[in-house]
C-alpha positions in Angstrom: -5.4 33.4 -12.0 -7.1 29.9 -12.1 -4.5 28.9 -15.2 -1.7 30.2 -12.3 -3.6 27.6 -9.4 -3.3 24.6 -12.3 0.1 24.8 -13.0 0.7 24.8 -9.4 -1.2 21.4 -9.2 -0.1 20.0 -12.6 3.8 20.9 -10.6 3.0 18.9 -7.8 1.2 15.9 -9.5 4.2 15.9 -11.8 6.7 16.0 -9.0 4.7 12.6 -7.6 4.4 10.9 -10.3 8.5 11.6 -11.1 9.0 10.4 -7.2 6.8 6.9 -7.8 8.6 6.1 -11.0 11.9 6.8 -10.0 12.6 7.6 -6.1 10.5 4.6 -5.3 12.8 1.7 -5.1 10.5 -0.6 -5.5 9.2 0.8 -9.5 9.8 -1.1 -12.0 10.9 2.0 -14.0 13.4 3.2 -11.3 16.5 2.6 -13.6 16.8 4.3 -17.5 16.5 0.9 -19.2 13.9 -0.1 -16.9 13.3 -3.8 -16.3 9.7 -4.8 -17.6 7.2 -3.5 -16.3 4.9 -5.2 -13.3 7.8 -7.5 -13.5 10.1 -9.0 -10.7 12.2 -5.7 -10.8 15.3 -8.0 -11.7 17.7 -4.8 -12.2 16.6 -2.9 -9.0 18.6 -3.5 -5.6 16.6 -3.2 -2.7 17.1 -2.5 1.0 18.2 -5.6 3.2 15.6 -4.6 4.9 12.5 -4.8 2.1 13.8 -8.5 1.3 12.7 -9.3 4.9 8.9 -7.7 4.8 8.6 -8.9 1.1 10.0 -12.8 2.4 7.8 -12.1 5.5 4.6 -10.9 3.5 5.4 -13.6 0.4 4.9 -16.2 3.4 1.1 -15.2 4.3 -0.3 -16.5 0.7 1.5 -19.8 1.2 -0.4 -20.3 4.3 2.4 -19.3 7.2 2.2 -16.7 9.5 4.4 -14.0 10.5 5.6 -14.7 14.5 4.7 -18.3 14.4 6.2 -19.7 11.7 9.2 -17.0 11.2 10.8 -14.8 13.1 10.4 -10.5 12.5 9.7 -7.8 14.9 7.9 -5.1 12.8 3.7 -4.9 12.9 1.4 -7.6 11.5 -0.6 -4.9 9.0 3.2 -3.9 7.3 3.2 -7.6 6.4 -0.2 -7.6 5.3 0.4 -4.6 3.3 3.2 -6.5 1.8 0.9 -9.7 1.2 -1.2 -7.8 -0.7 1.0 -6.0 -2.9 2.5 -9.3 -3.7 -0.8 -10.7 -4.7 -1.2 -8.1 -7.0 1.8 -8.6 -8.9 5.0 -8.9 -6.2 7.2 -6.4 -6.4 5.5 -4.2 -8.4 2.1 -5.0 -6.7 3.7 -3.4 -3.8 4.8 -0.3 -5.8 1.6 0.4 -6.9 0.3 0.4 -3.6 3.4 2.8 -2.4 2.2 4.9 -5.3 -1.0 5.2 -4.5 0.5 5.9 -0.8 2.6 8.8 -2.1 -0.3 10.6 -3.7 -1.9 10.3 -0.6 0.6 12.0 1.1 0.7 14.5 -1.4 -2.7 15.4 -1.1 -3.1 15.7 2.8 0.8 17.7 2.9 -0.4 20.4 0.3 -4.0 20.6 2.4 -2.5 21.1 5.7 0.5 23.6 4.4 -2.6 25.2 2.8 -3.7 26.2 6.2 -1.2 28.2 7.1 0.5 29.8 3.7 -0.1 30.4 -0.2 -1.0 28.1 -2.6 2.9 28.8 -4.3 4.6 28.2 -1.3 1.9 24.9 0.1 3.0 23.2 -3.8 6.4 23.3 -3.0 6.5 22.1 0.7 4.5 19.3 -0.1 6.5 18.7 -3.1 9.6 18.7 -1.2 8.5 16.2 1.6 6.8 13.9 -1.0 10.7 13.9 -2.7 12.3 13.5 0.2 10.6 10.5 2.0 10.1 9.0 -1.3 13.8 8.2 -1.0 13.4 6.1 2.0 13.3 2.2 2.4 10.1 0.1 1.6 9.2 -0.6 5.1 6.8 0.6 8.0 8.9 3.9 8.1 8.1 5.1 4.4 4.8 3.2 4.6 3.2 5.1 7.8 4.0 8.8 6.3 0.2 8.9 4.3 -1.1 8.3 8.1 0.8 10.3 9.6 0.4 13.6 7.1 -3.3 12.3 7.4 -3.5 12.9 10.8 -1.3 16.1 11.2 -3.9 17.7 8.5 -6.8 17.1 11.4 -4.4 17.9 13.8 -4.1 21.6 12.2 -7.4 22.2 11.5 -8.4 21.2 15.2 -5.4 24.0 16.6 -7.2 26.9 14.0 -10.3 25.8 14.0 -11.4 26.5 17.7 -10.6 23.1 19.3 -13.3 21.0 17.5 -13.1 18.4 15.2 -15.5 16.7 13.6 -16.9 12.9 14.4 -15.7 11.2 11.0 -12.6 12.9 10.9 -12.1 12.1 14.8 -12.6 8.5 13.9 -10.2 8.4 10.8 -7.6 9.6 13.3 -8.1 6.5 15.3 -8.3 4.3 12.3 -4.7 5.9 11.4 -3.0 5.7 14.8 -4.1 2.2 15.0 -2.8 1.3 11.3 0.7 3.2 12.6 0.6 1.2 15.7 0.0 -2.1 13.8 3.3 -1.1 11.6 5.8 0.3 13.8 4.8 1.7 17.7 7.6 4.1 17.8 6.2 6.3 15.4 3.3 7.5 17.3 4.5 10.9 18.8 2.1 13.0 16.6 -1.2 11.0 18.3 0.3 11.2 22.0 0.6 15.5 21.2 -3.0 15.1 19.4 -4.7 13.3 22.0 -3.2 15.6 24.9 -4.1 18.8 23.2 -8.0 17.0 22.7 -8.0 16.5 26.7 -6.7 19.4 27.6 -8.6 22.2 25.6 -11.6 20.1 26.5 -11.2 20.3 30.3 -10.0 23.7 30.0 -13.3 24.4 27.7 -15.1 22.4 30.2 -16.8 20.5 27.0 -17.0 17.2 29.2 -19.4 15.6 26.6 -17.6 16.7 23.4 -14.6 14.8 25.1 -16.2 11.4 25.8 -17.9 11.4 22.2 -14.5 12.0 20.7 -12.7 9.7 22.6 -15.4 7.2 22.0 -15.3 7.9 18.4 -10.9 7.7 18.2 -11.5 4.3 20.1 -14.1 3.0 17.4 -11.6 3.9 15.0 -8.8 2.5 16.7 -11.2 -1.0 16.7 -11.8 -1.4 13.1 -8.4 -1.8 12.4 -6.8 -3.8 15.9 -10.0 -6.1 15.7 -10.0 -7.5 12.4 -6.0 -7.9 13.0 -6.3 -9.7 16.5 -8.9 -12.0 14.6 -6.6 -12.8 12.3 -3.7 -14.0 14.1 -6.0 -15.4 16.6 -7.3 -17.5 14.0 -4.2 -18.4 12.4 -3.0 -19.1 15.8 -0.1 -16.8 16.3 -1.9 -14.4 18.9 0.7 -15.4 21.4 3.8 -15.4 19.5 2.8 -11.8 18.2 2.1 -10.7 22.1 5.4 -12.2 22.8 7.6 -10.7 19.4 5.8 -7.7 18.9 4.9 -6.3 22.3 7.4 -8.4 24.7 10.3 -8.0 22.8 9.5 -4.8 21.0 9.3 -3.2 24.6 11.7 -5.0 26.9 14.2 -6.9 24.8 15.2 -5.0 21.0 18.4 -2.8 21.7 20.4 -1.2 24.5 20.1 1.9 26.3 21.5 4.5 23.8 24.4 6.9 24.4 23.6 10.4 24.7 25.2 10.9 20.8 22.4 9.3 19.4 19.5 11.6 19.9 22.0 14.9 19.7 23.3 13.2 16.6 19.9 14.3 15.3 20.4 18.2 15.3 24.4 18.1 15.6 26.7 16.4 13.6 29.4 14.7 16.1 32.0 15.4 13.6 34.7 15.1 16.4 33.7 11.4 17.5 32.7 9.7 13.8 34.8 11.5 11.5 33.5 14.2 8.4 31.4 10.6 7.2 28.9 11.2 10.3 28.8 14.9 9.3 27.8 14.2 5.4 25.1 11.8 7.2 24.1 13.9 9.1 23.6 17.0 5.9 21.7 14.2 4.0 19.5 12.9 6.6 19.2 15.2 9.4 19.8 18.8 8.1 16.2 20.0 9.0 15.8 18.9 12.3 17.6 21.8 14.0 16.4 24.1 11.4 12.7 23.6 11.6 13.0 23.2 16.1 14.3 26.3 15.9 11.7 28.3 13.8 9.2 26.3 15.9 10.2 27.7 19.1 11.3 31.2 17.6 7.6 31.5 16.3 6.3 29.9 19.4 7.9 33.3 21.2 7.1 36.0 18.5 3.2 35.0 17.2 0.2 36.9 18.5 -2.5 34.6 17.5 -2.5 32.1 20.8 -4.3 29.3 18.5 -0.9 29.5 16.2 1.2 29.8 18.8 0.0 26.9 20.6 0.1 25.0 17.2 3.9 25.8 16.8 4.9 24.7 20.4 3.1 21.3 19.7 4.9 21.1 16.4 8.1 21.5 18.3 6.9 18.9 20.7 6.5 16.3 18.6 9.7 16.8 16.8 11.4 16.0 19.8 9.1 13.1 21.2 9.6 11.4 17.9 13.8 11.7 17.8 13.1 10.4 21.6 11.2 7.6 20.2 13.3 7.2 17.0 17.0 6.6 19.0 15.0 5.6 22.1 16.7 1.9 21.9 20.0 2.9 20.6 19.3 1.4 17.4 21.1 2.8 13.7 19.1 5.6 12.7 20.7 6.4 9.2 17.2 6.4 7.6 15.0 6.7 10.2 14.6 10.7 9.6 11.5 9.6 7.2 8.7 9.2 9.0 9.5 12.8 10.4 7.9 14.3 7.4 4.9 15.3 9.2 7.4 17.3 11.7 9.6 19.0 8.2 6.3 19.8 6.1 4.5 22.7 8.1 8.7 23.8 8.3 8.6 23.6 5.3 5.4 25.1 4.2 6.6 28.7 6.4 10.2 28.6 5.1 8.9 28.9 1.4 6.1 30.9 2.3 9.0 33.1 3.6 11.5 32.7 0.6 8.6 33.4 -1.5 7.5 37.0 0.3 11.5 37.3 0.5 12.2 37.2 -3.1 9.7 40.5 -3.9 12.5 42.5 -2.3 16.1 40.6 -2.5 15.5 37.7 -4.9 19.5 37.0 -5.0 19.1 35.9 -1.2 15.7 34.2 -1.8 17.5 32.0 -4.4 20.3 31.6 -1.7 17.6 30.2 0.8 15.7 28.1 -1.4 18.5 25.9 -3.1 20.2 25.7 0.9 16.6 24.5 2.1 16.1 21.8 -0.8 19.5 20.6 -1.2 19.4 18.0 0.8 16.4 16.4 -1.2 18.3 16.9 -5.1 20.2 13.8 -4.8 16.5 12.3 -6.0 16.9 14.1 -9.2 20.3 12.2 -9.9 20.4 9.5 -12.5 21.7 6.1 -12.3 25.2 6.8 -14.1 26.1 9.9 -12.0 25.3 7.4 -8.4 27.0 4.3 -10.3 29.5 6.7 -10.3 29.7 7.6 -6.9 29.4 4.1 -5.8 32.6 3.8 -7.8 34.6 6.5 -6.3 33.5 5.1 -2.8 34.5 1.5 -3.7 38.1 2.8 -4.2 38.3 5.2 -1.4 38.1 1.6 0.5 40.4 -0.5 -2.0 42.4 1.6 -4.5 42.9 -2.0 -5.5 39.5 -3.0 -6.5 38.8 -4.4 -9.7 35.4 -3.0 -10.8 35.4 -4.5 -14.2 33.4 -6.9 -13.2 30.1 -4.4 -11.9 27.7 -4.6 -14.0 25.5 -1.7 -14.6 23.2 -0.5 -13.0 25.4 -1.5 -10.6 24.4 -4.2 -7.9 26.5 -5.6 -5.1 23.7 -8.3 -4.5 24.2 -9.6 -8.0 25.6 -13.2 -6.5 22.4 -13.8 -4.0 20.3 -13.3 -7.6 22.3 -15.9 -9.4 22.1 -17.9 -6.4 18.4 -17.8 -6.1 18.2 -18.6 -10.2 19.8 -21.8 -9.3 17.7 -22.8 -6.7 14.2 -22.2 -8.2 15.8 -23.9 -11.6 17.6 -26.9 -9.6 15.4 -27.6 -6.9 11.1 -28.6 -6.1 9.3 -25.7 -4.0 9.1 -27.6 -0.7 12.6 -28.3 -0.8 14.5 -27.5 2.9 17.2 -25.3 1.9 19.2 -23.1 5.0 21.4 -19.8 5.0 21.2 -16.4 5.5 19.8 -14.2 3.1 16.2 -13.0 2.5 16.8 -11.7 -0.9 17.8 -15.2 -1.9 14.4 -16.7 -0.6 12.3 -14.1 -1.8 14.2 -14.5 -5.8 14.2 -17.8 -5.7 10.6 -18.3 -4.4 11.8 -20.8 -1.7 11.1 -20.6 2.2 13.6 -20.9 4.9 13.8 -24.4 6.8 14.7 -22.4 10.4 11.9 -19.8 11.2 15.4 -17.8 12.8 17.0 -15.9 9.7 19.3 -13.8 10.4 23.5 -12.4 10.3 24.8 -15.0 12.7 28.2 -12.7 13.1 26.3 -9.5 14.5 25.4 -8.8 18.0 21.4 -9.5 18.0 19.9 -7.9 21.0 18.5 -11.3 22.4 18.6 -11.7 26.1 17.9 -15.4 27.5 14.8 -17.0 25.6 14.3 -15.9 22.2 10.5 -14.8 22.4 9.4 -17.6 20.8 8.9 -20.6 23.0 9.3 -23.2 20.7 12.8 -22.0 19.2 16.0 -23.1 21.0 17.5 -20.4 23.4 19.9 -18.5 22.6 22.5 -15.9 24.2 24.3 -13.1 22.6 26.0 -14.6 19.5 29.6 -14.6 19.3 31.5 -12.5 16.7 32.7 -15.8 15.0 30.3 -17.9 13.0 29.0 -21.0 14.9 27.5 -24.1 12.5 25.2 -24.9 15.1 23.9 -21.5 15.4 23.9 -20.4 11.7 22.2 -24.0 10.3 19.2 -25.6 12.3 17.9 -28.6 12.5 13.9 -29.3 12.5 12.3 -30.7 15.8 12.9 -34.5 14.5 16.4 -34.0 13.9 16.2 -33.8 10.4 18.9 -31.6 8.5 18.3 -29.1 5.8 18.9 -30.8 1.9 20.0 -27.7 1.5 22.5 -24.9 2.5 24.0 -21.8 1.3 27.0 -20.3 2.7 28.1 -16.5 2.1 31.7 -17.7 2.0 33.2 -14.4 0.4 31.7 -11.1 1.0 31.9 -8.4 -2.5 32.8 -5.1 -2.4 32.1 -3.7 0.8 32.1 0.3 1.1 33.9 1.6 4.5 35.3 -0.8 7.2 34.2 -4.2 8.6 33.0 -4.6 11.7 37.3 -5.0 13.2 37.8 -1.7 11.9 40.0 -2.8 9.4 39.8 -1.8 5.8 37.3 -4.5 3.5 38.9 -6.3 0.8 37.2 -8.3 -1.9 36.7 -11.7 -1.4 37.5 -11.4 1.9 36.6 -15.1 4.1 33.9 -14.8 6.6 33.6 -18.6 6.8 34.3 -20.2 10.1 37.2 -23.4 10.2 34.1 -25.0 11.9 31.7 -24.4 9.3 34.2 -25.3 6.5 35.0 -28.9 8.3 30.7 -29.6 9.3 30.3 -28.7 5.8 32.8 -31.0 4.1 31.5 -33.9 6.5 27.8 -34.1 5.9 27.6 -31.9 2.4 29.1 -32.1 -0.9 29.5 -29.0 -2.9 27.0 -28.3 -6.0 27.1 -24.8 -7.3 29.6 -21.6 -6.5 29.8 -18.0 -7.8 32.1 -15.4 -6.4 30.3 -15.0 -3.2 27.8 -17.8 -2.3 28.6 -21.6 -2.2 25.6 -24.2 -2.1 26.1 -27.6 -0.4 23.4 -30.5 -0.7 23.2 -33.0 1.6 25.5 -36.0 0.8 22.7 -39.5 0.9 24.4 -40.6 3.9 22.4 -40.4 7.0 24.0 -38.2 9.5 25.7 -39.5 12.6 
């Protein structure tokens, strides 16, 4: 029996160790020819996204600060996180950490799934949510999960264990919701359902004094973390720019109200208003959000045991709080279903505890039920030719046209920002002012940005009025066509960048373009009054199939 009890554990340490070295998109091993190791990662494309918390965290050790000296919305610790992984060794500094994150996660998802079913069936839920969050972006989403599985462990034992919860593990919880609070707020549901079932039991208990040591105890928690972060930007002084970006504009500002579709896009595919593409979204991202609300609420009806029933109707609870808090702004939500792995695991944990009593008796339909329930995660077990592959397929769904000769493998579409970024940290000093739009550029070439204000100047950005930083220019809602004068800033004195970077021809895009219209490579983005600014005041120095770089002719300008 204890040789049966390893395996299981040697199973799930091996399904971790499989998800760190090749679901983590930050590994240096991710690819089959991996690049070497604790390296810059040079064959692994990551999320737009990661390039912004990897530029953002790579400016800390220079000495800037994160709301001051560049603008991002996310938490200060995500950036610190980042800071520190890139001390360690960059890219793969911040792996490691994610790595040591994941087996975190592992460890509290197989401890609270062992609260409720067998060891068997606890192995593979927690395997199953470490491989399916694993696949998510590098950011606050994928970075909060440890803290949030963390959390939902005390969270258990408190529902079975009689309403009490002991004074360390009340303050880790604090220490977590702050850390979650510092990364992203809108992941928070599973505290607000924690904290409410705390007050509650205790009134109803009438254990007045147990409730004010606990609270004091999630508050001292909650300190050790805020504090030492409030210090530090109050030092560096960018307290008020991170009241302003992070709270201000977090709250009142970031997105629109969201249609209806957008949280019922979470349990039902919309297949009628976004074609069969939202539906295969939706079976890849989605697929256990109705699933699990349902055997929430059906076991919520059917259990005896009040404790466990109570613990099922809070489950369900904060499944739905955190979809509210997910779409709450309207904003895209394609990978947002990862930080919901607290909600999927104890779902998961009674669905194979289920399949696993099932297969005693009809093992044909067991098998059935376990391949439906995990399907959605396999996609982690494909290697990089079979999703070259597919990124091939899709390419020429778009334009049957395409020449994809030129992909090299593994393939990356962000090939030319790399080449780019070579260039500039061969070509120019480190303090030189260079301007454009791409993070991934700055990060690979180790330069920083001359405008604090990077982003896509052709998208809608949700700015109303005053951008939340004082000190930056106001802006209204950008226009659909490029503007030089809002893509390409000036410094306070005037001066103009040495230089800039223009994403004159966009590569292969998959789907449409933001008219609807079918992409085509090499497609212009470039505006007639960018092109003519340009040809005025900058002369042409380097070019590859989609970037041009300009350097400012010696001329003073006008």
């Amino acid at each position: 029996m204890k040789t049966k009890y390893l395996g299981l554990k040697v199973f799930l340490i091996g399904v971790v160790c499989f998800a760190a070295v090749f679901n983590l998109e930050t590994s240096p091993f991710r690819y089959l020819v991996p690049s070497a190791p604790f390296s810059e990662c040079p064959d692994n494309q990551l999320a737009g996204d990661t390039y912004v918390y990897l530029y953002v965290g790579g400016l800390i050790p220079k000495g800037l600060m994160p709301y001051r000296d560049f603008f991002d919305h996310k938490g200060p610790l995500l950036y610190l996180i980042m800071a520190l992984g890139i001390c360690i060794g960059r890219v793969a500094g911040v792996w490691l950490i994610q790595s040591v994150f994941l087996f975190a996660s592992a460890y509290f998802a197989y401890k609270t799934a062992r609260l409720l079913t067998s060891r068997a069936a606890s192995v593979a839920a927690s395997s199953l949510a470490v491989m399916w969050y694993s696949l998510g972006e590098t950011g606050p989403d994928t970075l909060a999960v440890p803290l949030i599985l963390a959390s939902l462990y005390s969270f258990v034992r408190f529902m079975l264990n009689g309403y009490t919860i002991g004074r360390l593990e009340t303050f880790g919880v604090g220490a977590s919701f702050a850390a979650v609070l510092l990364m992203k707020m809108n992941l928070i549901s599973l505290w607000i359902v924690f904290t409410a079932a705390v007050v509650v039991s205790s009134i109803a208990g009438k254990k007045y004094m147990f409730l004010l040591e606990r609270v004091a105890l999630f508050l001292s928690g909650a300190a050790t973390i805020v504090l030492p972060v409030l210090a530090w930007l109050w030092s560096k002084g960018a307290f008020d720019d991170f009241v302003r970006v992070y709270l201000k504009f977090n709250l009142t500002d970031y997105g629109d109200p969201p249609p209806l579709g957008n949280n019922l896009l979470f349990f039902i595919p919309m297949i009628f208003r976004h074609t069969a593409q939202a539906a295969a979204h939706w079976a890849l991202y989605f697929f256990y959000n109705l699933p699990a609300l349902l055997v929430y609420l059906f076991i919520f009806l059917y259990e005896k045991n009040r404790a466990q029933k109570i613990l099922y109707a809070s489950q369900a609870a904060i499944l739905l709080l955190s979809i509210h808090f997910i779409g709450a702004k309207g904003f895209h939500f394609v990978y947002y279903c990862y930080p919901m792995t607290a909600d999927y695991l104890i779902f998961f944990a009674l669905a194979f505890g289920f399949i696993f009593r099932l297969a005693a008796r009809r093992r044909v339909a067991a098998v059935a039920l376990f391949l439906l329930l995990t399907a959605p995660a396999l996609r982690a077990l494909a290697v990089p030719p079979v999703t070259d592959w597919a990124k091939c397929r899709q390419i020429l769904r778009s334009n049957p046209e395409a020449d994809l000769s030129t992909l090299e493998r593994p393939i990356r579409f962000d090939r030319p920002a790399l080449d780019l970024a070579r260039y500039l940290r061969e070509n120019t000093s480190p303090d030189s002012r260079i301007n454009g739009v791409g993070c991934s550029v700055y990060w690979y070439a180790d330069r920083v940005c001359a405008c604090p204000l990077l982003f896509e100047p052709e998208a809608k950005l949700p700015y109303r009025g005053q951008l939340p930083l004082s000190r930056f220019r106001p802006l209204s809602f950008l226009p659909a066509q490029k503007s030089f004068k809002l893509t390409f800033y000036d410094d306070e004195d005037g001066n103009s960048p040495e230089y800039i970077f223009e994403r004159r021809h966009r590569n292969f895009r998959i789907g449409k373009n933001r008219i609807g219209e079918k992409s085509s490579p090499g497609e212009i983005e470039t505006s007639p009054e960018i092109e003519q600014r340009l040809a005025a005041d900058y002369e042409l120095i380097y070019k590859n199939e989609q970037y041009d770089l300009y350097r400012l002719k010696s001329r003073p300008r006008e």
